[in-house]
ROFIZA-812546 format. One record per residue: residue number from 0; residue in three letters; y negated, z, x negated of N, C-alpha, C in turn. Coordinates in Angstrom, 2 decimals. Example, Ala and Ser with C-alpha at 12.3 -4.5 7.8 and 13.67 -1.06 7.14 Angstrom:
0	ala	5.69	7.80	-13.19	4.50	7.80	-12.30	3.30	7.80	-13.20
1	ser	2.25	7.08	-12.85	1.06	7.14	-13.67	-0.03	7.87	-12.90
This chain:
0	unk	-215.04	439.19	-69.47	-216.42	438.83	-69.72	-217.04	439.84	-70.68
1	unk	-217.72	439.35	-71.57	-218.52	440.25	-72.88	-219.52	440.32	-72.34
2	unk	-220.13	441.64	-72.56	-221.49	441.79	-72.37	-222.21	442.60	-73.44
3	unk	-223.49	442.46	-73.85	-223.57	443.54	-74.95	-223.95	444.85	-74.58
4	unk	-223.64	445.41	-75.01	-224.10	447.27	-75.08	-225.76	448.08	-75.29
5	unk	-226.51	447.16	-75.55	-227.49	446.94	-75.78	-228.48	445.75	-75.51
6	unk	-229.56	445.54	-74.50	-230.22	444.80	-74.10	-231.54	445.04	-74.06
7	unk	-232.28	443.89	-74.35	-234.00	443.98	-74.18	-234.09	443.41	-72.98
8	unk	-234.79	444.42	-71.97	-234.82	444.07	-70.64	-236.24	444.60	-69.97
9	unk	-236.78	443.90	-68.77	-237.63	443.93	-68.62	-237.51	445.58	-67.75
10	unk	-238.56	446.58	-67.98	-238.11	447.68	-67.35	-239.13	447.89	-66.00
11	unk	-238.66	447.75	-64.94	-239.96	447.84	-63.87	-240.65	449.59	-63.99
12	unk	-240.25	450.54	-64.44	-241.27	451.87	-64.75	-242.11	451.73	-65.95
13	unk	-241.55	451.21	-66.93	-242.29	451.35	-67.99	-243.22	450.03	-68.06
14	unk	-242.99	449.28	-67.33	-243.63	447.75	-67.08	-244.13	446.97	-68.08
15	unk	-242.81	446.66	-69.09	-242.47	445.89	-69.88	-241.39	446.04	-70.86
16	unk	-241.15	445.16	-71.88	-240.03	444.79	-72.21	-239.38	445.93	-73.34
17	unk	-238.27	446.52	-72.73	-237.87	447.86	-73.97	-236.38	447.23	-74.01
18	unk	-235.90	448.26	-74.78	-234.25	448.21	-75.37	-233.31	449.38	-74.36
19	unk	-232.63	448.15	-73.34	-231.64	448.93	-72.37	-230.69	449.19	-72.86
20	unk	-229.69	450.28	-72.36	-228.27	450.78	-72.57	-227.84	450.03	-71.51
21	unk	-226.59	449.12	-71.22	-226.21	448.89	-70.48	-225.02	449.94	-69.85
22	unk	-224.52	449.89	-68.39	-223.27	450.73	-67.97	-222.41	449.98	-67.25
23	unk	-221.52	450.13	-66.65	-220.97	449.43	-65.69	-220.22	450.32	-63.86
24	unk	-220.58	450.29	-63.35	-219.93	450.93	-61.55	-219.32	449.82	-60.80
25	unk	-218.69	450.02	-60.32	-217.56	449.25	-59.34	-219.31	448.69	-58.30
26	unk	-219.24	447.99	-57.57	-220.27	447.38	-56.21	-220.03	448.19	-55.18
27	unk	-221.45	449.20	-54.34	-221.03	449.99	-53.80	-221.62	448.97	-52.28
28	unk	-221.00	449.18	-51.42	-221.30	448.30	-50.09	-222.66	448.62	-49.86
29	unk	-223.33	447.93	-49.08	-225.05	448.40	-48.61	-225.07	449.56	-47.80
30	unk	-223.76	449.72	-46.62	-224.09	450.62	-45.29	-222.38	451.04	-45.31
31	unk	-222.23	452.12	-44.47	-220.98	452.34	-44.35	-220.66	451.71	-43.00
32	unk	-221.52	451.55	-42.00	-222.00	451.12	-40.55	-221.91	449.42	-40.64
33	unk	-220.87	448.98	-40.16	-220.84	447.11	-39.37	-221.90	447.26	-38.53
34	unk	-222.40	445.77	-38.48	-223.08	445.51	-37.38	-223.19	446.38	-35.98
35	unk	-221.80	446.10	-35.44	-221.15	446.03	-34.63	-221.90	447.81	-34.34
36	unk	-221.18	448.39	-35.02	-220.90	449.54	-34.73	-222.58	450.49	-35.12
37	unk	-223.71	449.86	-35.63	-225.28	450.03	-35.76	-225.43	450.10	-34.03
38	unk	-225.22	449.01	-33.64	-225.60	448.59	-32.15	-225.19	449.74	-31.17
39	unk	-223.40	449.82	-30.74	-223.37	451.16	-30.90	-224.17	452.13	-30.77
40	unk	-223.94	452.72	-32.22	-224.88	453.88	-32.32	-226.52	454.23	-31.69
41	unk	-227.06	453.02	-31.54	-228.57	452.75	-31.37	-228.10	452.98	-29.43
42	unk	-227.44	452.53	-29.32	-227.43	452.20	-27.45	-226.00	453.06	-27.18
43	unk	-225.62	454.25	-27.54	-224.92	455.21	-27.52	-225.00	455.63	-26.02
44	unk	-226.24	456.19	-25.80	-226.33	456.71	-24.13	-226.13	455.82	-23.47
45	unk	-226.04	454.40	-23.17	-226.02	453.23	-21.84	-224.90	453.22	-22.00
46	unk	-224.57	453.04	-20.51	-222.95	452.36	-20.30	-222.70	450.85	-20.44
47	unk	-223.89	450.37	-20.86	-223.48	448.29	-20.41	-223.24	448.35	-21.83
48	unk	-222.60	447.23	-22.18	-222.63	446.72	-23.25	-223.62	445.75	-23.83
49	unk	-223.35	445.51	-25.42	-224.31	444.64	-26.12	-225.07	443.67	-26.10
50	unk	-224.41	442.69	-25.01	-225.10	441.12	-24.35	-224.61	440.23	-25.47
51	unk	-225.42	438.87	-25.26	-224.48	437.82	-25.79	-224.39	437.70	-27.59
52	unk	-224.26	437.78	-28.39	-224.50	437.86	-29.92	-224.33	436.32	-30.04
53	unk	-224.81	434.81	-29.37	-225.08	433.71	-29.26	-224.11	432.92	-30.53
54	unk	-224.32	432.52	-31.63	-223.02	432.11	-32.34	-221.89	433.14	-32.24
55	unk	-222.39	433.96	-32.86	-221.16	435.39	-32.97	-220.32	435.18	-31.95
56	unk	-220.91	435.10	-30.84	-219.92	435.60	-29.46	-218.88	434.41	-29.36
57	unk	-218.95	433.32	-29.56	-217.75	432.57	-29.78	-216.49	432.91	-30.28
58	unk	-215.29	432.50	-29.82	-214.16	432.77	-31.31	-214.72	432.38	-32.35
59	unk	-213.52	432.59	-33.31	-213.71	431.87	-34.22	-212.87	430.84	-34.45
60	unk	-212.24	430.03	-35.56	-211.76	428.74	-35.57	-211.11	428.82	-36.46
61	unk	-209.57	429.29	-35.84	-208.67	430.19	-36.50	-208.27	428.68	-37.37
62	unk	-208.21	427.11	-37.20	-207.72	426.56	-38.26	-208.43	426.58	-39.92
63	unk	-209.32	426.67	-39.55	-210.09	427.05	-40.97	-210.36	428.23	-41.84
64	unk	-210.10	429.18	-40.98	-210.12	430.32	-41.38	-209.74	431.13	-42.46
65	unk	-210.34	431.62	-43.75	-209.78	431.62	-45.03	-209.40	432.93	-44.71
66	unk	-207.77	433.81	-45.37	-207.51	434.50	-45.29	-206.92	435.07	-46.77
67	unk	-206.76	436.14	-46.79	-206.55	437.20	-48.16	-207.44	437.60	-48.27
68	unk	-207.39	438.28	-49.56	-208.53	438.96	-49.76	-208.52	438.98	-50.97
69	unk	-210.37	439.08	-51.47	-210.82	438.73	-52.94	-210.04	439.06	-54.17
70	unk	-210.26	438.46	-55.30	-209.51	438.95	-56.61	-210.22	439.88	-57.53
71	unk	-211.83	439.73	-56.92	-212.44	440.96	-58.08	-213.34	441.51	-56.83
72	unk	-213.65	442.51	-57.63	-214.96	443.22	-56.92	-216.15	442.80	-57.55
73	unk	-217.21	442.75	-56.99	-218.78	442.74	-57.50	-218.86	443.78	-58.75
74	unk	-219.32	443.86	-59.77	-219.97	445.04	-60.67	-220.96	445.26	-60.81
75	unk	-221.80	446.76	-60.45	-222.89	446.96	-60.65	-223.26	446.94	-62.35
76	unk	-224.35	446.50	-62.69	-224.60	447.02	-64.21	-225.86	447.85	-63.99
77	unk	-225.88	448.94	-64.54	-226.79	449.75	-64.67	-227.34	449.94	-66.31
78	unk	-228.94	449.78	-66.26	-229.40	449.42	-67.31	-230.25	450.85	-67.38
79	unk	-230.11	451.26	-68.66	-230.96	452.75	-68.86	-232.14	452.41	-69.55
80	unk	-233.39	453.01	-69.60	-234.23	452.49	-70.63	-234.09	453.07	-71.76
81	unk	-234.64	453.12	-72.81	-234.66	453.96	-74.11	-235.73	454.96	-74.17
82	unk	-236.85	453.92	-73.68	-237.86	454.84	-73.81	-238.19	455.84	-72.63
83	unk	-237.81	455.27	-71.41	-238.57	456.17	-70.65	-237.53	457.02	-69.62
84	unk	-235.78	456.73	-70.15	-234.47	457.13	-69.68	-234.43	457.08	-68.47
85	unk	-235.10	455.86	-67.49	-235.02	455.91	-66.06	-234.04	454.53	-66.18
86	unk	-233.15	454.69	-64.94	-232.06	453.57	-64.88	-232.63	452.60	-63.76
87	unk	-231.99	451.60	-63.72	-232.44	450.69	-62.65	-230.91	449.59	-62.77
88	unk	-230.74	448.90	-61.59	-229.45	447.84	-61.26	-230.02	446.74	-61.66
89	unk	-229.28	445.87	-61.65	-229.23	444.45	-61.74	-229.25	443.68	-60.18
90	unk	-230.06	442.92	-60.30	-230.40	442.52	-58.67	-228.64	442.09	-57.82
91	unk	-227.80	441.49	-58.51	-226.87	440.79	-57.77	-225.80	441.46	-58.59
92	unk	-224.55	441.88	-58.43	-223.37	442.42	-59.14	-222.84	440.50	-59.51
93	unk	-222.02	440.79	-60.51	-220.98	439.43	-61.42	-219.98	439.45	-60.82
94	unk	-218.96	438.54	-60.63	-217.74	438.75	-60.07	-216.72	438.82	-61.68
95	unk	-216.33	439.46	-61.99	-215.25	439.17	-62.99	-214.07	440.27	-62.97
96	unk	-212.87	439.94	-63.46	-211.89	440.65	-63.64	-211.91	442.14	-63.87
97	unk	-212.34	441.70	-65.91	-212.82	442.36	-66.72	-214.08	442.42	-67.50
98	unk	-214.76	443.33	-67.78	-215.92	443.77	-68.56	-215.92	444.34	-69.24
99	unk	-216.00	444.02	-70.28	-216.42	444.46	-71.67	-217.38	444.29	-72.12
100	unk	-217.82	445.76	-72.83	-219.06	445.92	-73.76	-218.91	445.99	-75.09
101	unk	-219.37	444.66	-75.53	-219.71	444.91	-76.63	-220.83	445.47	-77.77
């Protein structure tokens, strides 16, 4: 996937439209912490456990069940401003192989 090296993008500090540097970072996860293991942590001192997690707590439905694992990672793009050199992300990472800047 091409992308250019240079973009006019809307900058939320400077609050309006300048000339970005684009970059590129691998997609960094939101939390290092599962669900699972938040809950856990929060209810650490009790001895009972979690209670019912209502869909969750079901199996699951091992005939449908898609297995492997993905072919790309998410990419962050990180956009620099020109004028005011503060960076900011792109709301959603792309899925692609490869990235290139052009």
């Amino acid at each position: 996937m091409k992308i250019p090296k240079n973009v006019k993008r809307y900058c939320p500090y400077c609050k309006k439209h300048t000339e970005h540097k684009a970059s590129q970072n691998k997609k960094k996860s939101p939390s290092s912490m599962r669900y699972g293991s938040k809950i856990r942590a929060r209810k650490r001192g009790r001895a009972r456990g979690y209670g019912n997690l209502g869909r969750y707590s079901k199996p699951a439905v091992t005939q449908f069940k898609m297995t492997g694992k993905k072919q790309t990672k998410k990419t962050d793009f990180r956009y620099e401003c020109k004028e005011c050199k503060k960076m900011h992300m792109q709301d959603h990472g792309i899925r692609a192989k490869k990235v290139e800047f052009v």
